[in-house]
C-alpha positions, 0 to 999 in steps of 0.5 A: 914050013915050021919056020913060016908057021912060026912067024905068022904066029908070032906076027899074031901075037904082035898084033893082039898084044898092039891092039889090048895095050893102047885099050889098057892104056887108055883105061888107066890115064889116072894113073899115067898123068896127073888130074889137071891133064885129062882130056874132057873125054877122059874127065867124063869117063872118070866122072861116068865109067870108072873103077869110082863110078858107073852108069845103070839104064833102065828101061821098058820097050812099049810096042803098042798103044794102049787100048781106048787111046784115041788120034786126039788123046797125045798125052803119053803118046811120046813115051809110048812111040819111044823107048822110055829109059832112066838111067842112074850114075854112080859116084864115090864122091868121098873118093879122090879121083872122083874129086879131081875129075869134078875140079877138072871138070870145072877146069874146062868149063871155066876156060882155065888155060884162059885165065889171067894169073890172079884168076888162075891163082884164086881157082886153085885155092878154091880147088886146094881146099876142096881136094883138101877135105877127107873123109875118115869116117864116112862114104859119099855116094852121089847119084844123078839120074837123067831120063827120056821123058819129061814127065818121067824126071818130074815124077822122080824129082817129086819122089826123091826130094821126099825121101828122107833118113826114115823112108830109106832106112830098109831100102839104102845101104852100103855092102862091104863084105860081110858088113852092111851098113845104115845111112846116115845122111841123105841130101838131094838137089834137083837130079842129084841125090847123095847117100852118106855111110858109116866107112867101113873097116878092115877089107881086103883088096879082094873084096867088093862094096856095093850101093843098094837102093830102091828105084821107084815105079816110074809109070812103065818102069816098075819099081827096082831094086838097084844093088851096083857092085864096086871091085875094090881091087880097081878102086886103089891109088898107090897101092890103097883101095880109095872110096 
C-alpha cells in the first residue's frame, strides 16, 4: 500500500507539473521566438498583458434610474441600464518588446507574408529604422483608453486633449524606488495619450516603477488616482531590466 500511495503521489506531481509548464511557457514567447513569429494573439497580449504593459477597468454598476426620469427622457438611460466601464492600457513604448509587438503588429494587418519582395524589402527598412531608435535618457509611457459609453469617450477626448505639462505637473509621474520623477513631455492623439519621463538611474532588478496619474471624473466614474506598478524583475531581456 506504501508503494501504490507513492505512485499515485508521484502521477500528481506529474500532472501538476504538465499543467503549470505549458502556462509558463506560454507567458514567455518573447523570450522562445523572435517578434517576427508571434501569433496575433500573442501580439495582443504584448501589446495588453505583459511584463511592459497592463490594462486597468474602471467602473460603477448603477441599479436604478434616477428619480424624475421620465419613459421619454432616454438621454442617459443606455449607460444607466448598463454597466458603464473606462478602461486604461498601459505601455512602456521606449521598451523594445513593446516596439517589436507594434511592428508585429503592423505585420499582420499589412499581410506581410503576402507581400512581393520589394514590399517585404521597403516594410523592413521602415521597421529597422523604427526598432533602431533608443531611449537613453527618457521613459515613453502610452496610454490608450476605450470606454462603453459614447458620450464617456467624448468627455475624455475633450478632457485629455487640454492637458498640458502645467496642468499635469502635481498629478503625473514616473515612480522609481525612491525616486520620483517630473514629465517632461506630454502628446495626445484621439484615444492615445503619451507621457515622457526623465530615465531613471541606478535600480535594482528588485525594484518596481510606477506610472501615476489622474482619472478625471467621467460622470458616474468619479475621479481617480491611478498609480500602476511594474515589476522590474519581469521587464528584463538578456538578463537587463528594458523599459
Amino acid at each position: 500500500m506504501p508503494a501504490k500511495s507513492a505512485f499515485y503521489q508521484f502521477i500528481s506531481l506529474v500532472l501538476v507539473v504538465s499543467l503549470v509548464v505549458p502556462v509558463a511557457l506560454a507567458a514567455d514567447f518573447w523570450i522562445k521566438k523572435t517578434y517576427d513569429h508571434w501569433s496575433a494573439e500573442e501580439t495582443d497580449r504584448m501589446l495588453e498583458e505583459s511584463p511592459w504593459a497592463t490594462t486597468l477597468t474602471l467602473g460603477s454598476v448603477q441599479t436604478s434610474i434616477t428619480s424624475g426620469d421620465s419613459p421619454t427622457n432616454t438621454k442617459n438611460r443606455g449607460e444607466m441600464e448598463t454597466n458603464p466601464t473606462i478602461s486604461y492600457t498601459l505601455q512602456f513604448r521606449s521598451a523594445e518588446p513593446i516596439r517589436e509587438a507594434q511592428v508585429r503588429s503592423s505585420q499582420l494587418k499589412s499581410h506581410y507574408g503576402a507581400m512581393s519582395a520589394d514590399q517585404k524589402r521597403a516594410f523592413d527598412a521602415n521597421a529597422s529604422k523604427f526598432l533602431a531608435v533608443k531611449f537613453p535618457d527618457r521613459v515613453v509611457v502610452a496610454v490608450t483608453f476605450k470606454t462603453n459609453v459614447q458620450d464617456y469617450e467624448s468627455t475624455l477626448r475633450t478632457y485629455w486633449g487640454r492637458q498640458n505639462l502645467a496642468t499635469l505637473a502635481m498629478s503625473t509621474f514616473l515612480d522609481a524606488g525612491k525616486q520620483r520623477l517630473n514629465l517632461l513631455e506630454y502628446s495626445v492623439k484621439e484615444n492615445t495619450f503619451q507621457f515622457t519621463f526623465p530615465r531613471p538611474q541606478q535600480l535594482s532588478s528588485n525594484e518596481e516603477i510606477a506610472v501615476e496619474f489622474t482619472h478625471p471624473r467621467t460622470n458616474v466614474i468619479g475621479q481617480q488616482r491611478i498609480l500602476q506598478q511594474f515589476k522590474l524583475k519581469k521587464m528584463q531581456v538578456n538578463g537587463e531590466p528594458v523599459f
